[in-house]
C-alpha positions as CSV (number, residue, x, y, z in Angstrom):
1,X,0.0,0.0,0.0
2,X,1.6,3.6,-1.1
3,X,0.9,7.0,-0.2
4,X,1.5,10.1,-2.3
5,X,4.9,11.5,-1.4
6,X,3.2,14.7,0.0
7,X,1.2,12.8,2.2
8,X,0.6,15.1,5.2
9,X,0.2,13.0,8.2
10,X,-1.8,14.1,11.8
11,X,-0.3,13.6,15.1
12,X,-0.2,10.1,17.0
13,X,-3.0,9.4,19.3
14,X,-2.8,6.9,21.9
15,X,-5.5,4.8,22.9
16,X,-5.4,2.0,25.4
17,X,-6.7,-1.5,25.4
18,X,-7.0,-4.1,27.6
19,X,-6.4,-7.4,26.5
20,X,-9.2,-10.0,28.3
21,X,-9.4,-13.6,28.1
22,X,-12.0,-13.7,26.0
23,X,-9.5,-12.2,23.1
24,X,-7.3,-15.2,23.1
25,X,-6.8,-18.5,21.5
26,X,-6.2,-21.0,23.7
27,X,-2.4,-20.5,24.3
28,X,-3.3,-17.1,25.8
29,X,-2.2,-14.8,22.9
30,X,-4.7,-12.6,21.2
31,X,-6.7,-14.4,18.0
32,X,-5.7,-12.2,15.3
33,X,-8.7,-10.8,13.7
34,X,-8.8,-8.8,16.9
35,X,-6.6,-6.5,16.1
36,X,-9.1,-4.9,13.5
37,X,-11.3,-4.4,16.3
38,X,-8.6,-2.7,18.3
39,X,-7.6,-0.8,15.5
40,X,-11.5,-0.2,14.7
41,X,-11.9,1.3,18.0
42,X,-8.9,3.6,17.9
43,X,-9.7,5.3,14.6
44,X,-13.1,6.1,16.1
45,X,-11.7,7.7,18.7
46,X,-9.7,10.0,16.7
47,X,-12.8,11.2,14.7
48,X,-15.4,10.7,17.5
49,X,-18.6,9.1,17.9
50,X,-20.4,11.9,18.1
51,X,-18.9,13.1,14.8
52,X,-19.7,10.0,12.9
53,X,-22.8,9.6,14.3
54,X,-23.8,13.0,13.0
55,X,-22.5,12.5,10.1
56,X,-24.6,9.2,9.2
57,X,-27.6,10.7,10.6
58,X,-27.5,14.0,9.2
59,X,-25.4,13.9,6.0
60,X,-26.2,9.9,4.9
61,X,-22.2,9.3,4.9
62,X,-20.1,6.8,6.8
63,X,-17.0,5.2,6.3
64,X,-15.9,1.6,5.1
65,X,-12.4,0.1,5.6
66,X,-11.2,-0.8,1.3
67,X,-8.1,-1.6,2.3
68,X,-5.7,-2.9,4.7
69,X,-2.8,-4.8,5.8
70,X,-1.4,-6.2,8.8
71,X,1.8,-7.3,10.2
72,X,2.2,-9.5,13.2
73,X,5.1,-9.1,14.2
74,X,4.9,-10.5,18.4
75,X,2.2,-11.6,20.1
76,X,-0.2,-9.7,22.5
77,X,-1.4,-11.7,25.9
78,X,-4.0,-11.8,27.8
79,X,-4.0,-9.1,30.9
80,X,-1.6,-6.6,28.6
81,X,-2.9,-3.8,28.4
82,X,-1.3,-2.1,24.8
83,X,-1.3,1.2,23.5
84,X,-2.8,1.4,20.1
85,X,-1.0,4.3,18.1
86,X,-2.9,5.9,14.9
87,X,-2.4,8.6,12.5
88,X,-3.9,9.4,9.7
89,X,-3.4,11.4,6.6
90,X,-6.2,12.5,4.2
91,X,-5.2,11.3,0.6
92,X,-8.6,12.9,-1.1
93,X,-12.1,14.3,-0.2
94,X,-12.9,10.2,-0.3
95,X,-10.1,8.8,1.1
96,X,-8.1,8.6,4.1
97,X,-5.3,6.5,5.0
98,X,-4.1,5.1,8.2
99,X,-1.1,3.9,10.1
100,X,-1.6,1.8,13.4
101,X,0.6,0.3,15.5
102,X,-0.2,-2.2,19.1
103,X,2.8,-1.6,21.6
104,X,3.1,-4.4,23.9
105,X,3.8,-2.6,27.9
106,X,7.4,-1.7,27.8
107,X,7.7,-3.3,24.0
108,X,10.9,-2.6,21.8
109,X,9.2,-2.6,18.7
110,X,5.2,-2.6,17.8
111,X,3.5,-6.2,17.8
112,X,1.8,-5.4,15.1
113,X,1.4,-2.5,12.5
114,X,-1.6,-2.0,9.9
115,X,-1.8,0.4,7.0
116,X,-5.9,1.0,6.6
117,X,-7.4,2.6,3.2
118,X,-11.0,4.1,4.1
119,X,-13.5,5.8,1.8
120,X,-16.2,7.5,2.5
121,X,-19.6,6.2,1.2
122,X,-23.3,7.4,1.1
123,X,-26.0,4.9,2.3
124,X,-26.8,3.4,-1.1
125,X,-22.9,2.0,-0.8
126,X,-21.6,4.8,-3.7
127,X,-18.3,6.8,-2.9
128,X,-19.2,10.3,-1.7
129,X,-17.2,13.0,-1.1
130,X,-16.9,14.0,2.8
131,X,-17.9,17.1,3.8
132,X,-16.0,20.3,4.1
133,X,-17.0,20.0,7.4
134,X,-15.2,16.9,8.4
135,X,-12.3,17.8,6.4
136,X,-11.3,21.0,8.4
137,X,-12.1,19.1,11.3
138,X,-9.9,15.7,10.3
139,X,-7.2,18.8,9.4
140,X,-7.3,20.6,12.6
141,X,-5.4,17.2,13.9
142,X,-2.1,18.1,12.6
């Protein structure tokens, strides 16, 4: 997955999540398709509930993941409790794309790294354009 060079990309946020039992496989490390969850989670944070919610309600649009890709590159455990990194960068008025990394407690390197495409799409399923709106607010994050 490639970016534009002149890819502007926002801060880092940091969001935390604790790893329960239920996330695991029997061995005790996290089942993998987990980590779009966490990742899920994270990216809504950095746009907000509230905002998406509106933004469905009022203007019909939402989001959908068209892309991604994951690395695993260490395994998460149950009781961790990892920091789930994100930033994004805004590649067109219907895409963003989005770097994310789980750090393990006192990790040396990130467990596992995911480069999400999302466009943004109307409630018949048709790209749309987001709104000028959300764009200066996604921009006021860098």
């Amino acid at each position: 997955m490639s970016s534009s060079p002149q890819a502007q990309w926002s801060n880092w946020f940091h969001f935390p999540v604790q790893i329960y039992y239920e996330d695991t496989d029997f061995s005790g490390v996290v089942y993998h398709p987990n980590f779009l969850k966490y990742f899920e989670r994270a990216r809504e944070h950095v746009i907000g509930a509230k905002t998406l919610a509106q933004l469905w309600q009022q203007q019909e649009l939402g989001f959908a993941v068209y892309r991604s890709d994951l690395i695993y590159h260490d395994g998460v455990e149950f009781a961790d409790v990892v920091d789930v990194r994100t930033r994004f960068s805004v590649e067109s008025k219907y895409r963003t794309l989005w770097q994310q990394e789980i750090w393990r407690p006192d990790g040396k390197k990130a467990a596992v790294t995911a480069h999400i495409e999302m466009v943004c799409m109307n409630k018949k399923r048709q790209l749309a354009p987001m709104t000028a709106d959300l764009l200066d607010a996604l921009k006021q994050q860098f």
